[in-house]
C-alpha positions in Angstrom: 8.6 -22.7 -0.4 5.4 -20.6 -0.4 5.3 -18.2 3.0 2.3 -19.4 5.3 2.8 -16.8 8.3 4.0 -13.9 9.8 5.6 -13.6 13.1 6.1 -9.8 14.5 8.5 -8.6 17.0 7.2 -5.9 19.0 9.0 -3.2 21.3 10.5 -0.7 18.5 8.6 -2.9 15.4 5.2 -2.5 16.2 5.2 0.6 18.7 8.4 2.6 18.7 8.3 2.1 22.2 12.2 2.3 22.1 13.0 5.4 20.8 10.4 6.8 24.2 12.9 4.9 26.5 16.4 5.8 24.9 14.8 9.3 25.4 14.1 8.6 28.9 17.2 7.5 30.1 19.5 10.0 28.1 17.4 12.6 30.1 17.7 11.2 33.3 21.5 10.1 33.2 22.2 13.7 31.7 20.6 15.0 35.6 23.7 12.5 36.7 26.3 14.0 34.4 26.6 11.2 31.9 25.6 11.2 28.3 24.2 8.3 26.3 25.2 7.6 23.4 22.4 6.4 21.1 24.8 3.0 20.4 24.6 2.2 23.8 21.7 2.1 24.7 21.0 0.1 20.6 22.9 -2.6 22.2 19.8 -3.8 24.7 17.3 -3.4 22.3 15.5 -6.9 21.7 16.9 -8.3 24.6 17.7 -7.7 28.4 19.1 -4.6 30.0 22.1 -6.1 31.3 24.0 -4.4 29.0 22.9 -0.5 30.0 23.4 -1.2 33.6 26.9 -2.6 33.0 27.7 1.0 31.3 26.1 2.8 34.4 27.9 1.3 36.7 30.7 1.5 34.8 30.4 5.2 34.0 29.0 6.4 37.5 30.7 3.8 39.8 29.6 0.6 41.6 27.3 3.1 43.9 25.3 3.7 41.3 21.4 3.2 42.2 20.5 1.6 38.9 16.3 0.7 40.4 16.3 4.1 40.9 17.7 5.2 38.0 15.3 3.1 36.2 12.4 4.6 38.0 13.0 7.7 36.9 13.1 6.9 33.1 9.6 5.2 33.9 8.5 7.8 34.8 9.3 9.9 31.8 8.5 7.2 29.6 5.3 7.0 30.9 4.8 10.5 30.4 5.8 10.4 26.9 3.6 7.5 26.0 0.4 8.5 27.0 -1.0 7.5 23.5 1.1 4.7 21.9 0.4 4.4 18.0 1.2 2.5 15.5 4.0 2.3 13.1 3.3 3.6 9.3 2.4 0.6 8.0 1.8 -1.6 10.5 -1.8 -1.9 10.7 -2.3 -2.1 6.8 0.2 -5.3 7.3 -2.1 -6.7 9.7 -5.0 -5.9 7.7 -3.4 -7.5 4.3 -1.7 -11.0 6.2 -5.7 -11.5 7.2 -7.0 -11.0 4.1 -4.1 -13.2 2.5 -4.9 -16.0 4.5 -1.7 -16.1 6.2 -1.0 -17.0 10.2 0.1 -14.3 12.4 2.3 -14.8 15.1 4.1 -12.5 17.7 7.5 -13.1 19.4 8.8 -10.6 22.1 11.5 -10.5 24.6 9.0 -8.4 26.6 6.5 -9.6 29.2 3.2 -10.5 28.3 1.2 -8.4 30.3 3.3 -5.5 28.7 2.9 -6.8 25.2 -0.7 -7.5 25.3 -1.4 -4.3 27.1 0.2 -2.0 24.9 -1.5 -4.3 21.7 -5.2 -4.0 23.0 -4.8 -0.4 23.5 -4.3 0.2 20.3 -6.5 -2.3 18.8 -4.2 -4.9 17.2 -4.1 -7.9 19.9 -7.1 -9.9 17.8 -4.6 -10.3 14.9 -2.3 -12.6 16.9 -2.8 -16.4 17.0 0.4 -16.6 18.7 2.1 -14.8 21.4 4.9 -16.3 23.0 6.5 -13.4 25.3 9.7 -14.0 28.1 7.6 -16.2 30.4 7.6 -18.8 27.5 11.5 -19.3 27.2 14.4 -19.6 29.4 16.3 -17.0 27.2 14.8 -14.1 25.4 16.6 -12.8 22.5 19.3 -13.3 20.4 18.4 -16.4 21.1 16.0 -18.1 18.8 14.1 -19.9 21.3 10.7 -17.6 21.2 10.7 -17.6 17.6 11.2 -21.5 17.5 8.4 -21.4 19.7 6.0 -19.1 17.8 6.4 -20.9 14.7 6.0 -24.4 16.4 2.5 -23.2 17.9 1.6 -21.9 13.9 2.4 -25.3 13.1 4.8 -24.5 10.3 8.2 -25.0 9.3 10.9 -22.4 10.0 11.3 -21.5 6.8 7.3 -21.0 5.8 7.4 -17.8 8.0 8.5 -14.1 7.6 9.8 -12.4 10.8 9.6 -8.7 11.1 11.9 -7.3 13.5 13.8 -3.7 14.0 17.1 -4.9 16.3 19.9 -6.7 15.5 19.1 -9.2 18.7 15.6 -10.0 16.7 17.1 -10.6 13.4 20.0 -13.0 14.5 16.9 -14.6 17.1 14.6 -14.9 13.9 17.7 -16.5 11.5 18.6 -18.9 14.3 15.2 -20.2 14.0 15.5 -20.8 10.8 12.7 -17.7 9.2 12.9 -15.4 6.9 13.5 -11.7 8.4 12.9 -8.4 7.1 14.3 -5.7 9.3 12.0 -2.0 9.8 14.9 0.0 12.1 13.6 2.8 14.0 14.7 5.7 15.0 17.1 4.3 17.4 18.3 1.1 15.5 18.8 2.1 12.1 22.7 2.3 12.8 23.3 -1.5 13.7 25.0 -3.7 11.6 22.5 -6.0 10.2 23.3 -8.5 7.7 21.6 -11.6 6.4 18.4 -10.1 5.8 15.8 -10.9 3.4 14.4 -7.6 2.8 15.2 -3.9 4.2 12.2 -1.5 4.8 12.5 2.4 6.5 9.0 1.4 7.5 6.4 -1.0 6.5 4.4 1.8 4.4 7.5 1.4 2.0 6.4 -1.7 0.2 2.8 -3.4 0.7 3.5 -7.2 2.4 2.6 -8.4 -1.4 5.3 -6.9 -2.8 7.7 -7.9 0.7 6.1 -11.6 0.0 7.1 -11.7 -3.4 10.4 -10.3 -3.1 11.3 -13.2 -0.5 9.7 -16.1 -2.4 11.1 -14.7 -5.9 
């Protein structure tokens, strides 16, 4: 069946905006005496942050001021990412689904004011048809609920669209749903365990989307 759209994730895909906040919080639970490990703080990508305030607590004890905590690595963060760019690759991707003809699509477990924010500021936010952020589902990732969405606003079938994604909580959110994935890990996700992907890429300047489109359609 010939590919008709794309649908990107975006924290970590589109911006490496996770690598800025592992970095945050390593440096701000390291003033608290605790390391963290980059696996731990993997396991949240794509999704909630249940996870990393379960291992604080754990680590530092039910006293633990997790807001405040939190603050503090926005802070950081925010310092870090003063000027948010692009993945290699990303842009030309956008560029070449356009010209191609095909429908784009975005699906994030973030909030929308965040996504879209981040997207205009660097100059992207026009390619979308489709954005379905947090406020759109009930449950963000690894459940398939945003990407069922996305798709069903493209008007396609499932299996007409290509996800892009970089955590493990995207690709099993994107298969659930029925697309096609290709996973682009960063810096912080390469490790995971992904299986059951249509295509691996170190970055999306790696192969041009032709050549991705090909490969999945054989």
């Amino acid at each position: 069946m010939a590919i008709k759209a794309v649908v990107f994730d975006f924290d970590g895909l589109i911006i490496d905006t996770e690598s800025y906040w592992y970095y945050a919080f390593r440096d701000v639970l390291r003033e608290e005496g605790l390391e963290l490990p980059i696996e731990q703080f993997a396991v949240i990508v794509g999704t909630t942050d249940e996870a990393l305030n379960d291992y604080i607590r754990k680590e530092l004890g039910d006293s633990a001021d997790y807001t405040a905590i939190r603050e503090r690595a926005r802070l950081k963060y925010k310092e870090r990412m003063i000027h948010p760019v692009l993945r290699d690759g990303v842009a030309d991707y956008l560029q070449a689904s356009k010209q191609l003809g095909l429908r784009i699509g975005l699906a994030s477990s973030s909030s929308r004011e965040w996504v879209e924010g981040y997207a205009r500021q660097t100059g992207i936010f026009d390619y979308f048809e489709v954005v379905r952020t947090k406020e759109d589902v009930e449950k963000v990732k690894p459940d398939p609920a945003l990407y069922r969405k996305a798709v069903e606003a493209l008007g396609i079938d499932p299996s007409e669209a290509v996800a892009f994604e970089d955590s493990l909580n995207g690709l099993r959110a994107a298969k659930g749903a029925g697309l096609h994935c290709v996973i682009v890990p960063n810096e912080v996700t390469s490790h995971l365990p992904f299986e059951q992907y249509s295509l691996r890429l170190s970055s999306m300047s790696e192969r041009s989307l032709e050549e991705v489109l090909q490969h999945i359609q054989g």
